[in-house]
DRENVEX-96041 format. One line per field, with one value per residue (C-alpha): residue number from 0; residue in one letter; x, y, z. Coordinates in steps of 0.1 Angstrom, whole numbers, plus 5000, padded with zeros to 4 digits. Layout:
REM residues N
pos [NUM  ...]
code [A  ...]
xx [X  ...]
yy [Y  ...]
zz [Z  ...]
***
This chain:
REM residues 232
pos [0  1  2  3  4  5  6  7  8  9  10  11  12  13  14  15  16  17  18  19  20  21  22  23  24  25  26  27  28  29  30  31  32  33  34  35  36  37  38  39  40  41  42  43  44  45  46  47  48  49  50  51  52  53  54  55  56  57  58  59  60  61  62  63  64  65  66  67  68  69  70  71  72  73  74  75  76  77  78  79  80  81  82  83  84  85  86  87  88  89  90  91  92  93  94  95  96  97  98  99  100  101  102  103  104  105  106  107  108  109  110  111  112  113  114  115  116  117  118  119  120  121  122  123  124  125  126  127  128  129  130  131  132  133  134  135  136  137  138  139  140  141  142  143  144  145  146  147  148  149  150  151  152  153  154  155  156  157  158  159  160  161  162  163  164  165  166  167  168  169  170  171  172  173  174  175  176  177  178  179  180  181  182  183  184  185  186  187  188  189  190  191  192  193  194  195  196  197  198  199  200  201  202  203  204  205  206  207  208  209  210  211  212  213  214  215  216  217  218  219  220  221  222  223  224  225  226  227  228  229  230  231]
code [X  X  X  X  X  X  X  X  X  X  X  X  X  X  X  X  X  X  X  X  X  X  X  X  X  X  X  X  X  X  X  X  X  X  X  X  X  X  X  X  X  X  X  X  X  X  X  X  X  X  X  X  X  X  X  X  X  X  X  X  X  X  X  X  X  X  X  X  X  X  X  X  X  X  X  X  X  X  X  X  X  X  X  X  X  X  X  X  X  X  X  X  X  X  X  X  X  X  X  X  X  X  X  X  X  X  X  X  X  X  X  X  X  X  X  X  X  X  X  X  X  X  X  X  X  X  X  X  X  X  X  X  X  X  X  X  X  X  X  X  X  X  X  X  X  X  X  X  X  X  X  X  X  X  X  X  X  X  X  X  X  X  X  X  X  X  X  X  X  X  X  X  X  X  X  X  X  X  X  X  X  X  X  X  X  X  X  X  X  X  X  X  X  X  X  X  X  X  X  X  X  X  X  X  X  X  X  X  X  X  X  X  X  X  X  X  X  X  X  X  X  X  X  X  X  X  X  X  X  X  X  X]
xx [5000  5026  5044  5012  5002  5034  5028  4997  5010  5035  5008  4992  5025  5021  4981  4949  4936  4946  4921  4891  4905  4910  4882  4886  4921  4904  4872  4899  4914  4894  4901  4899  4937  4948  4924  4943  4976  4973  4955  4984  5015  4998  4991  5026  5043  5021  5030  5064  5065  5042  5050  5074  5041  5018  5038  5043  5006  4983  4951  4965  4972  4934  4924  4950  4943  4904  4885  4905  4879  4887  4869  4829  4812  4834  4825  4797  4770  4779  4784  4751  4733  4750  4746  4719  4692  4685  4657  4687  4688  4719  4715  4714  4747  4763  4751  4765  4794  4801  4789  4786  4827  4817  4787  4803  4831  4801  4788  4820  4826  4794  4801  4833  4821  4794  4817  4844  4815  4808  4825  4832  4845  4861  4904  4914  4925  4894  4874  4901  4897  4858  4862  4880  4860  4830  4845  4853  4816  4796  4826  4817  4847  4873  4904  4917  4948  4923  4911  4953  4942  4919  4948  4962  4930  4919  4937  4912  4880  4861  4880  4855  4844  4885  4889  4860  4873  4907  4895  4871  4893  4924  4899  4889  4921  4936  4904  4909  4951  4945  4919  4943  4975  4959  4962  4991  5016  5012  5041  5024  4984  4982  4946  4949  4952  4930  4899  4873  4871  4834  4811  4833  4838  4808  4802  4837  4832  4798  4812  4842  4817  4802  4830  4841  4801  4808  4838  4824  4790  4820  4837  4803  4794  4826  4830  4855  4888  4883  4845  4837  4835  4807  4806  4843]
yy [5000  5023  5016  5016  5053  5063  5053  5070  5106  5104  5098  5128  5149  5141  5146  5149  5121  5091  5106  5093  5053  5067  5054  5021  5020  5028  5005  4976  4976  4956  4976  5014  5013  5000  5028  5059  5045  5048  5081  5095  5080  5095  5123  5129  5125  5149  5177  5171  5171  5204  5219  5249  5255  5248  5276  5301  5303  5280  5294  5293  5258  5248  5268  5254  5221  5211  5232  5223  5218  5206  5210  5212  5199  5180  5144  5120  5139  5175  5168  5151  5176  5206  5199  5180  5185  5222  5223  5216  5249  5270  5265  5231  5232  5254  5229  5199  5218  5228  5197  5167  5158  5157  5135  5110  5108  5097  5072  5057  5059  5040  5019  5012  5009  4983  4962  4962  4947  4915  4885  4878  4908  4919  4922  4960  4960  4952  4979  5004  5002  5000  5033  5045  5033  5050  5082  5085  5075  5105  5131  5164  5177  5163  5163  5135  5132  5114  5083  5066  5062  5037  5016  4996  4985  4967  4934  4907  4927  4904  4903  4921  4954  4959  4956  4975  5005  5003  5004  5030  5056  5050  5060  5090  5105  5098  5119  5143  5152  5150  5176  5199  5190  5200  5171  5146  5151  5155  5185  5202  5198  5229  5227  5263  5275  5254  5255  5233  5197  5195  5191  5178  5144  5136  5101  5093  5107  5087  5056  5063  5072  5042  5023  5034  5028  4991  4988  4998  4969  4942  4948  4953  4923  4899  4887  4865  4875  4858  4854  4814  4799  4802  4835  4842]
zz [5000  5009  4972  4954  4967  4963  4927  4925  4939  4913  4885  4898  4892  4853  4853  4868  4854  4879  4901  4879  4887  4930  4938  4924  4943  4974  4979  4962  4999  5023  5055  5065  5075  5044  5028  5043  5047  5004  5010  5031  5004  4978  4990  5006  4972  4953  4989  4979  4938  4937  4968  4948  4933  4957  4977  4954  4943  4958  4946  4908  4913  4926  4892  4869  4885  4903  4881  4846  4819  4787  4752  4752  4724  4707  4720  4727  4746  4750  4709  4704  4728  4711  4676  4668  4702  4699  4727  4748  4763  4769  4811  4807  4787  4815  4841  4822  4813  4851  4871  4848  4855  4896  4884  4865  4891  4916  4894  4892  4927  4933  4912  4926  4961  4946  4926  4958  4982  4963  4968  4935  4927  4894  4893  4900  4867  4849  4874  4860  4826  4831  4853  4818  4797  4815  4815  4785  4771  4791  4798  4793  4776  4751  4736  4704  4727  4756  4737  4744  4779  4768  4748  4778  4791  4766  4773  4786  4766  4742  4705  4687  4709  4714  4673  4673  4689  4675  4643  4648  4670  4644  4618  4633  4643  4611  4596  4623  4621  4582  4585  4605  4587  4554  4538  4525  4532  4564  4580  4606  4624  4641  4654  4665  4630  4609  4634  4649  4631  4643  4623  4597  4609  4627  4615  4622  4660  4666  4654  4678  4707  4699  4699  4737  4748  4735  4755  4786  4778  4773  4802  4824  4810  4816  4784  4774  4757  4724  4713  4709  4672  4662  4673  4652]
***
């Protein structure tokens, strides 16, 4: 425990996004004790790597850092809601844009602290690539750069949803850094410059959403790694 949230403060020094698997690393431990002696490692190492930061300016680092937001938008349902649902109204797009990371956090929390209870409950690496894979399919912001974190959980998921999604994602961001690069050959995607790929390659994004929604079915569903036969 002391290794592992060691390892998991020094995650947080890269990025912020370790802390959407915390809380399947926390309920994985049986006992409270175990709980906060990963708490405490963790949070020791992540004192220690910001602290000339945390210091200097504190309250730049809480904005920087708790209340980054990525791209709205641009993925699954802030996409589908903004583009193609216009009785969403506006409020409803500042609410989701504001609190819908907190929410999905909870859900996976819960879900965490549900999975973590039973006795036959599923390896902490297949709860982390589900907590992933969950994310990802109802986040509220985006960036292209977000769908590797996906890439080393797939080992274990069911043949066809993993192909799936590789397919589908390697499809989309070759669309998408073509798009920006200007065509072949490719010298320099500067997203900046070009502008906005969305709507552009819409169908390429939903079959990518879709893709990461299959993932997270497969996994909730414990399917095996290679589908049988007659299935193939």
């Amino acid at each position: 425990d002391p290794e592992s949230g060691a390892a998991f403060g020094a995650a947080m020094c890269v990025k912020i996004l370790p802390i959407v698997v915390l809380p399947v690393l926390f309920f994985a431990r049986r006992d409270w004790r175990r709980r906060m002696v990963f708490l405490a490692y963790g949070a020791t190492v992540i004192v220690i790597a910001w602290s000339p930061y945390l210091f200097r300016n504190p309250a730049d680092i809480y904005r920087q850092v708790v209340h980054y937001s990525s791209i709205y938008g641009h993925w699954g349902l802030t996409w589908l809601t903004g583009w193609h649902m216009p009785f969403f109204r506006d409020s409803w797009h500042a609410a989701f844009q504001r609190w819908g990371t907190y929410a999905n956090l909870a859900l996976i929390s819960a879900g965490a602290w549900v999975a973590n209870r039973r006795p036959d409950r599923p390896p902490v690496y297949t709860q982390t690539g589900a907590a992933l894979f969950f994310f990802l399919a109802v986040t509220n912001g985006f960036g292209v750069q977000y769908l590797a974190w996906l890439v080393p959980w797939m080992v274990g998921i069911s043949l066809i949803p993993a192909a799936f999604y590789a397919l589908a994602s390697g499809a989309f961001l070759l669309a998408v850094y073509n798009f920006w690069a200007g065509g072949f050959p490719w010298f320099l995607a500067d997203s900046n410059y070009v502008g906005d790929f969305v709507p552009h390659l819409d169908y390429l994004l939903t079959l990518c959403w879709i893709s990461v929604i299959a993932l997270s079915v497969a996994v909730s569903r414990g399917r095996p790694a290679m589908p049988p036969r007659r299935t193939a």
